[in-house]
C-alpha positions as CSV (number, residue, x, y, z in Angstrom):
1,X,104.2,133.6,107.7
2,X,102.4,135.3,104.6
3,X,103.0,132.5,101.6
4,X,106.5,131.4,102.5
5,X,109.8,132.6,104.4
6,X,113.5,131.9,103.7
7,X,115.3,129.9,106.9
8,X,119.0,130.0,107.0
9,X,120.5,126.8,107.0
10,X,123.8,128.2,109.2
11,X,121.7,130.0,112.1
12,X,118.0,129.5,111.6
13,X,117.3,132.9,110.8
14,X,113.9,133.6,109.3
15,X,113.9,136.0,106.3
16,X,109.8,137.0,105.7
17,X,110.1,137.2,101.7
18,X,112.4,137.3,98.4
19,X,111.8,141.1,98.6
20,X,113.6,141.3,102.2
21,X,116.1,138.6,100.8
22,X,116.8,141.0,97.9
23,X,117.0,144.2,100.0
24,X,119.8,142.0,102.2
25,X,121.8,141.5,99.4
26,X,120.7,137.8,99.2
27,X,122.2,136.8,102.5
28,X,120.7,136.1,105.8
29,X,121.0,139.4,107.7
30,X,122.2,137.4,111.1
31,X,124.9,135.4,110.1
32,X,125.7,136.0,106.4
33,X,124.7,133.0,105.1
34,X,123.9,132.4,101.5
35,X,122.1,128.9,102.2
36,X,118.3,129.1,102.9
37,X,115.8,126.6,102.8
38,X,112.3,128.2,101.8
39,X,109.7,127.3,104.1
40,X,105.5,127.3,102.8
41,X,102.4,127.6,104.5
42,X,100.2,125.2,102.4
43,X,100.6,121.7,103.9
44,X,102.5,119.1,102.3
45,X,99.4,116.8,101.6
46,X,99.0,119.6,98.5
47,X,102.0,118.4,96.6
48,X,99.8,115.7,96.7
49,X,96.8,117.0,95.4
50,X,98.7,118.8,93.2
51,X,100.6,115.7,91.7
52,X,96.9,113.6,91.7
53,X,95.9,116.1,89.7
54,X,97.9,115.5,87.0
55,X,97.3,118.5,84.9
56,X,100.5,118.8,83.2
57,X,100.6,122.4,82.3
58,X,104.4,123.6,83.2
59,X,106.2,124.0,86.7
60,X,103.3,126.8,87.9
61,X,101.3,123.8,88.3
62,X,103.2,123.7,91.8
63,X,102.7,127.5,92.4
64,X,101.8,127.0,96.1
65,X,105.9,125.3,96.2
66,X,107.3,128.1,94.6
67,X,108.7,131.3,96.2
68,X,106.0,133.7,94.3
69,X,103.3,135.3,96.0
70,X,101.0,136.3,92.5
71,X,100.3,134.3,89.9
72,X,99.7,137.5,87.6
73,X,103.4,137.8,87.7
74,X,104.1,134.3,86.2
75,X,106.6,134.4,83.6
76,X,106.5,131.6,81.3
77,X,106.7,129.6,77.8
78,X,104.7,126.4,79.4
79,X,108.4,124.7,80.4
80,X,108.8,122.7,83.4
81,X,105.8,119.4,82.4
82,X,108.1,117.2,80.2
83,X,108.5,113.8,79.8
84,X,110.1,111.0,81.1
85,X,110.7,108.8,79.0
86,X,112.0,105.0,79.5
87,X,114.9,104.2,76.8
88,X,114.9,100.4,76.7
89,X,117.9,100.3,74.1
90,X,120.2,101.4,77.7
91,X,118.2,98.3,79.8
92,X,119.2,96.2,76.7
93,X,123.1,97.1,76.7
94,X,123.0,97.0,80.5
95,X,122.1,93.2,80.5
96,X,123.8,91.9,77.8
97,X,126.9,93.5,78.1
98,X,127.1,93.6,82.0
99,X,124.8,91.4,82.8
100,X,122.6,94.5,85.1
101,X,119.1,94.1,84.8
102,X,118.3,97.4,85.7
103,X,115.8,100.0,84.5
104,X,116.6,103.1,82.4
105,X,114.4,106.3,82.1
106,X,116.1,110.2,80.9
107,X,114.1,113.3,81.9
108,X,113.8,115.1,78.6
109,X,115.0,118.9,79.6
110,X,115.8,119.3,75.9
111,X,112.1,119.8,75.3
112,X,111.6,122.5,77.5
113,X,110.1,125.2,75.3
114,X,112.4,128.2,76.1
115,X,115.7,127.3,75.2
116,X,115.7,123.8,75.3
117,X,117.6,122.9,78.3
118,X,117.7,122.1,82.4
119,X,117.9,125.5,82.8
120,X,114.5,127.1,81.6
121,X,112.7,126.1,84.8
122,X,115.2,128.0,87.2
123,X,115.0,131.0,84.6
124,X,111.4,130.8,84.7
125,X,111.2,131.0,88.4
126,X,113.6,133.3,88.1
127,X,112.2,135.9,86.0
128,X,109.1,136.0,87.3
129,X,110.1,136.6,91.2
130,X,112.7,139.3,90.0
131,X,109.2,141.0,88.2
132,X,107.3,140.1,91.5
133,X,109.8,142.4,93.3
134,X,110.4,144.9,90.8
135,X,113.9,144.4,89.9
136,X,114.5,146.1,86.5
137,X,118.3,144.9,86.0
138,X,120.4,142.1,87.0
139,X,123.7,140.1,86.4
140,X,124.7,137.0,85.5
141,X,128.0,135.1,85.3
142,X,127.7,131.8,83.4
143,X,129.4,129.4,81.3
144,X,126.8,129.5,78.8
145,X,123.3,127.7,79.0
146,X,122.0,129.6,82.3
147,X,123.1,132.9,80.8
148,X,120.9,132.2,77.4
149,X,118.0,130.7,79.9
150,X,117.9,133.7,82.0
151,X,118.4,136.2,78.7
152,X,115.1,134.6,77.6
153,X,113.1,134.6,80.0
154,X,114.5,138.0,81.5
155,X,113.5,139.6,78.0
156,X,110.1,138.3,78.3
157,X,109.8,139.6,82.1
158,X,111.0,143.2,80.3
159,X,114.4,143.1,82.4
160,X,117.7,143.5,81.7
161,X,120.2,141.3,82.1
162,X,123.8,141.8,81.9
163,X,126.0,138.3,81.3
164,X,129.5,137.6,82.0
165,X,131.1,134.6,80.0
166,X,134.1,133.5,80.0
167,X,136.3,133.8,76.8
168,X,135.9,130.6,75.4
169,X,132.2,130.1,75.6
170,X,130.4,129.3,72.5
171,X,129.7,132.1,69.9
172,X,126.0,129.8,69.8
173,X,125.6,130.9,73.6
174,X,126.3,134.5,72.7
175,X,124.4,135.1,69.5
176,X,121.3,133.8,71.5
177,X,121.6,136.2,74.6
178,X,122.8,138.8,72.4
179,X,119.9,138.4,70.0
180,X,117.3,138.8,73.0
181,X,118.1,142.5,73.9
182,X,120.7,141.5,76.6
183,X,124.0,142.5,77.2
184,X,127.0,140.6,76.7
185,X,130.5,140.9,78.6
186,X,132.9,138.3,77.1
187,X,135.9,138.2,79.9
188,X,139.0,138.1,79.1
189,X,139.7,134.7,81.3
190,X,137.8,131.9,82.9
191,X,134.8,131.3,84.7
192,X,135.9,132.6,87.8
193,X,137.6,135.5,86.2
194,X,133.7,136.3,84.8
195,X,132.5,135.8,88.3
196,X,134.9,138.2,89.3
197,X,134.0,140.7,86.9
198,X,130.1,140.3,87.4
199,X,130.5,140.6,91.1
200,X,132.3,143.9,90.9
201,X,129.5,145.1,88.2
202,X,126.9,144.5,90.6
203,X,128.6,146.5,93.4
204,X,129.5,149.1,91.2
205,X,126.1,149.8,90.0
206,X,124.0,148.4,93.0
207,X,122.3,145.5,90.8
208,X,121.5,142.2,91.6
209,X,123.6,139.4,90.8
210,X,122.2,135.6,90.8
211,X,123.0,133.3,94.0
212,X,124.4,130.6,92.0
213,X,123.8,127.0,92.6
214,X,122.2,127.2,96.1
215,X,120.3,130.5,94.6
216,X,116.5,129.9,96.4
217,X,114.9,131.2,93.3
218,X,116.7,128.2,91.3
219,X,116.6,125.6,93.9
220,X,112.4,126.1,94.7
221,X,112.4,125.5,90.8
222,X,114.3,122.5,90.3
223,X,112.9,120.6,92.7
224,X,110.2,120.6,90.7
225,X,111.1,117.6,88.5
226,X,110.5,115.2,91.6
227,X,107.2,116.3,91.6
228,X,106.8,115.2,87.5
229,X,108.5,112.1,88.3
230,X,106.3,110.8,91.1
231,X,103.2,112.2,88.4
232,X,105.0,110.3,85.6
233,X,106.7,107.3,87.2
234,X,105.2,104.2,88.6
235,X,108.8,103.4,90.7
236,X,111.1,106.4,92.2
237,X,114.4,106.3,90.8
238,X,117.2,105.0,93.0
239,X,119.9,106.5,90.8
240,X,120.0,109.8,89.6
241,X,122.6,110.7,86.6
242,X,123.8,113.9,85.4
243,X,126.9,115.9,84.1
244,X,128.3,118.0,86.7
245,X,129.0,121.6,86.7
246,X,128.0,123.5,89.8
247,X,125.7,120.9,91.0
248,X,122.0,122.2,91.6
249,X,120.2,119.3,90.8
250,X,121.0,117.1,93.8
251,X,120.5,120.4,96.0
252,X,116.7,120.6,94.1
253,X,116.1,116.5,94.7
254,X,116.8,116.7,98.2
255,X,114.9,120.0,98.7
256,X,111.7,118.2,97.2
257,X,112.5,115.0,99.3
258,X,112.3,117.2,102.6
259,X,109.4,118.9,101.2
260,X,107.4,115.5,100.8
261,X,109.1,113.8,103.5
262,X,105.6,113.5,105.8
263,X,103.7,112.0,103.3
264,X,106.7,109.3,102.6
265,X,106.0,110.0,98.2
266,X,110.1,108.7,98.2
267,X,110.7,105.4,100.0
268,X,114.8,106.7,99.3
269,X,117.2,109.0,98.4
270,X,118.4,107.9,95.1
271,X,122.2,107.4,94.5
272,X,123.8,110.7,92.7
273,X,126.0,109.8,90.3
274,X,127.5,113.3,89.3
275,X,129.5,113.4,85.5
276,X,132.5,115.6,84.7
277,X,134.2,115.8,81.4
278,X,138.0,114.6,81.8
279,X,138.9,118.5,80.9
280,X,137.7,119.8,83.8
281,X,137.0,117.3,86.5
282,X,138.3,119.3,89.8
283,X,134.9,117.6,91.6
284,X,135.4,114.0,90.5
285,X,139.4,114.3,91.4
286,X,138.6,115.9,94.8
287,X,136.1,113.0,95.5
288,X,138.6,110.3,94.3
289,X,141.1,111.4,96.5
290,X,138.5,111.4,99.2
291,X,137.7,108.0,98.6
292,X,141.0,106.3,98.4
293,X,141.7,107.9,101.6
294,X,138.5,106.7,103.2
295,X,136.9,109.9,103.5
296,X,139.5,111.4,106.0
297,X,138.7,114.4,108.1
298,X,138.2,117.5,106.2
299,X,138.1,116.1,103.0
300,X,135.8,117.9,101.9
301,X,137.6,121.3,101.5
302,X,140.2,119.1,99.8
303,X,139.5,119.9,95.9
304,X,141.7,120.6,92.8
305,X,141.4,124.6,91.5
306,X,141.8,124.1,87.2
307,X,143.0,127.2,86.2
308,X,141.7,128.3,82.8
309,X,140.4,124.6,81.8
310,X,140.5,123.9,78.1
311,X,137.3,121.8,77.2
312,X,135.1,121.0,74.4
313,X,132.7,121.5,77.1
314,X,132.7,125.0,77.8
315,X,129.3,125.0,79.8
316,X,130.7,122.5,82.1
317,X,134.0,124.7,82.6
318,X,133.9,125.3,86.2
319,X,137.7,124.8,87.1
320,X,137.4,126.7,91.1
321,X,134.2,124.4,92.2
322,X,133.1,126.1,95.2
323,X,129.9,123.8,95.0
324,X,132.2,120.7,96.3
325,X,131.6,120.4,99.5
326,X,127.9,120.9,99.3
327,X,127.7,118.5,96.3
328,X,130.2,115.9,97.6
329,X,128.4,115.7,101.1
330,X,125.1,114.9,99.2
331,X,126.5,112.3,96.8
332,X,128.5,110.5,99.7
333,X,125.2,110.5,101.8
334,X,123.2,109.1,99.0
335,X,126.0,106.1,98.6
336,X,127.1,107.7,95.3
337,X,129.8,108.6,93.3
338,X,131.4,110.8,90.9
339,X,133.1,109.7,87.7
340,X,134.7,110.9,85.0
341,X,134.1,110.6,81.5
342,X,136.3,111.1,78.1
343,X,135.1,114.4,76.2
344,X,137.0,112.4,73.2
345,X,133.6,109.8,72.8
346,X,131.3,112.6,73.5
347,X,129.5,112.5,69.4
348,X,130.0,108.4,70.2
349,X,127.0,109.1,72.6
350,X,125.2,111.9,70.4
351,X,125.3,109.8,67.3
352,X,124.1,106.4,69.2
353,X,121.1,108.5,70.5
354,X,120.2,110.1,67.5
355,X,120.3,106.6,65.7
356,X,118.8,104.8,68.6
357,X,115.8,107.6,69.7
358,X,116.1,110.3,66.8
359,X,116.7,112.7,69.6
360,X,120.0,114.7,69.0
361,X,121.3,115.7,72.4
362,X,124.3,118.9,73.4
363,X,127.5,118.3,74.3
364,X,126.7,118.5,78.5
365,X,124.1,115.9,77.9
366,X,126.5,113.3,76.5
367,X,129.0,113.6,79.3
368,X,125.5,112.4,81.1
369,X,124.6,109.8,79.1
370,X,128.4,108.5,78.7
371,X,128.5,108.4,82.9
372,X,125.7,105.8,82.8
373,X,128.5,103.7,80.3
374,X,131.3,104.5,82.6
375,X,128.7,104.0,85.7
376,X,128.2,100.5,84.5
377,X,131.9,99.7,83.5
378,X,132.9,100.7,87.2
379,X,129.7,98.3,88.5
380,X,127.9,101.6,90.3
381,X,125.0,100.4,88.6
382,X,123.3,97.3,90.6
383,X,120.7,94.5,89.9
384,X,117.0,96.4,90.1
385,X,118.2,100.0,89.9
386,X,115.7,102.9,88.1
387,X,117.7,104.7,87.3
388,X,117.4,108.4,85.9
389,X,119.6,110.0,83.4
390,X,118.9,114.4,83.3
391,X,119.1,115.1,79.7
392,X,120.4,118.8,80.4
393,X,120.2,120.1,76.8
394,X,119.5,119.7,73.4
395,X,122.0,120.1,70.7
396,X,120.6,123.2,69.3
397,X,122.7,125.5,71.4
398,X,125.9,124.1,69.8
399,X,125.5,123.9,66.0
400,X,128.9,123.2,65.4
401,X,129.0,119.9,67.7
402,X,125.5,118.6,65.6
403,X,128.2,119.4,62.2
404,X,130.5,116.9,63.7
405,X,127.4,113.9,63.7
406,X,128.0,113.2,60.2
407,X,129.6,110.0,60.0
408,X,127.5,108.2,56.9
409,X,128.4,110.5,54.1
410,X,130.4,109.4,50.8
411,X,132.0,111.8,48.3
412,X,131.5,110.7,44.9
413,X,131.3,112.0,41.3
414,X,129.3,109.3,39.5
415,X,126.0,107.1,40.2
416,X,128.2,103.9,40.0
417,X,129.8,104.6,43.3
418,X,126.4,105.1,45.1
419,X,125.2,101.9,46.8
420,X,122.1,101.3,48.9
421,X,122.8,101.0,52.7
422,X,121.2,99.0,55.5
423,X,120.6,101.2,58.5
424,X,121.0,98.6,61.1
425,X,124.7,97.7,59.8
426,X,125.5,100.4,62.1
427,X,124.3,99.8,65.2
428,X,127.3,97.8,66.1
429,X,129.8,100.4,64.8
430,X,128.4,102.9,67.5
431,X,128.3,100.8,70.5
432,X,131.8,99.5,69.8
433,X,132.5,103.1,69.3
434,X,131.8,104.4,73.1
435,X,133.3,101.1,74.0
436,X,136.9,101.4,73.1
């Protein structure tokens, strides 16, 4: 072993490097398998060291945990270091409305410099492993905020990246990749009918296509973020929150776990509590099913296909979620859950934040924020949790959703009808709001 090699998580074969990966088409040569786990030389007490040393610089801070061999090749905007921040309004509500004295902290992925969202880590990883090798083009199909990660920091790598969205993506999403250089491919169809098309692009012209949600290059970089949170936290989390799409995050979390498992860093695996919006929920139906069957044999091939979902969601579209049983397996090993949350009191959530914080989150990251509510109406939220929230995106990828935050304004045509306001008179008005 130079650095690191990729081990297939079917048969055990090793691949030596990304560049053999690549030439294999991003399978395992043995078996076929699209599943590796990347194993490192350096010793485990370095995540330590590296952790210790706190230096807070972006996710190349870990470079010895990353699938790159030089760090001349590093591809970044400083993304990856952000904060976590403790929101003691969602403690608050938690008690005195539930009576769950619990602790709430959200991982602030809108403040990643690139594009503002979950995704800039995995791009960055991304981009700069595709340079390491020497790709020059590649393809992407994506419901929207990968697609503009990986058009950033593809353009700043000098590669070219072809993107496949579905039709009803946001114009927002395509004026940013668009406005980078890259190519845009608006399918006539769904998310899978993009994947379809993207597929056949990259056989057609022999380029590389991404690996998806269990894509090494995207995992190695995700896992990052339990790194930051044993630099940034004085208690691991015990439940992890986020809105559901394809489901790398729990992938990452237990990748890091393994990773750090000798020097027992995490006393747990936290719960996973994964968040679809009630548009396109095929992974939260699948796992209710499941569950009111008592987990039956097989179950977990046993999943709902939305054809052509209609969401206001469109970054969380994924109807056919081949994911499931990767993602369902980890949240019912973790003693988790998957709920489902009403798209209809998504701006509830992004005005109560923006009064509560001043931080206006996207659209994904309210169907996040509103499965911690649903969380604790369903009582999946105990006595003494941590509990982490991922705040996937900020709301500057959808302009149109911060237009429909206005909910203070007054028309009027003369000073008498102007009054001065109290801004605490609304407080109430927006938690009764995500209440109904």
């Amino acid at each position: 072993m130079e650095k690191f090699q990729l081990v297939c998580k079917s048969c055990g074969q090793i691949t030596k490097d990304m560049s053999v990966w690549f030439a294999n088409g991003q399978k395992c040569s043995s078996c076929g398998g699209k599943f590796v786990n990347v194993k490192y030389k350096a010793k485990a007490s370095k995540i330590k060291e590296l952790i210790d040393a706190n230096k807070g610089n972006s996710v190349f801070d870990y470079f010895d945990f990353l699938p790159l061999k030089d760090k001349a090749n590093i591809v970044t905007s400083g993304e990856g270091v952000i904060p976590v921040q403790h929101w003691t309004f969602l403690d608050q509500y938690a008690k005195e409305k539930f009576g769950v004295d619990c602790k709430v902290n959200v991982y602030r992925n809108d403040m990643n410099p690139g594009t503002g969202t979950f995704k800039d880590i995995a791009a960055s990883v991304a981009a700069s492993v595709l340079k390491e090798n020497g790709v020059k083009q590649f393809a992407i199909a994506s419901t929207g905020n990968i697609a503009s990660a990986f058009s950033y920091y593809l353009a700043k790598a000098g590669i070219s990246l072809a993107v496949f969205i579905p039709q009803d993506s946001l114009m927002s999403n395509e004026a940013e990749i668009s406005s980078y250089g890259q190519k845009v491919f608006r399918v006539k169809g769904d998310y899978a009918a993009a994947k379809k098309i993207a597929a056949d692009y990259a056989e057609k012209h022999n380029i590389l296509i991404s690996g998806g949600n269990i894509d090494p290059m995207r995992v190695e970089a995700k896992k990052t973020m339990v790194f930051e949170w044993l630099r940034q936290m004085d208690e691991f989390p015990t439940v992890y929150i986020q809105a559901l799409s394809g489901g790398t995050g729990p992938i990452a979390i237990d990748k890091a776990i393994e990773d750090t498992k000798e020097l027992s860093l995490v006393k747990q695996y936290p719960r996973y509590i994964m968040v679809q919006p009630d548009k396109c929920n095929p992974m939260t139906l699948g796992w209710e099913k499941a569950k009111a069957n008592n987990f039956p044999d097989g179950w977990l091939t046993d999943y709902p296909i939305i054809d052509a979902p209609v969401t206001k969601v469109p970054t969380l579209a994924t109807g056919n979620p081949a994911t499931f049983p990767i993602i369902a397996e980890l949240v019912h090993k973790s003693g988790g859950e998957m709920v489902t949350f009403d798209e209809d009191k998504m701006i509830d959530v992004a005005r109560l934040v923006a009064y509560k914080k001043q931080v206006r989150i996207g659209p994904a990251s309210t169907i996040g924020l509103g499965g911690f509510f649903q969380s604790l109406k369903q009582g999946f939220i105990k006595n003494g949790d941590v509990v982490m929230i991922n705040l996937g995106e900020g709301v500057r990828r959808a302009p149109e959703f911060m237009e429909e935050m206005i909910y203070t304004t007054e028309h009027v045509s003369d000073v008498s009808e102007c009054n001065p306001h109290q801004i605490e008179n609304y407080e109430k008005q927006l938690f009764e709001a995500i209440e109904k």
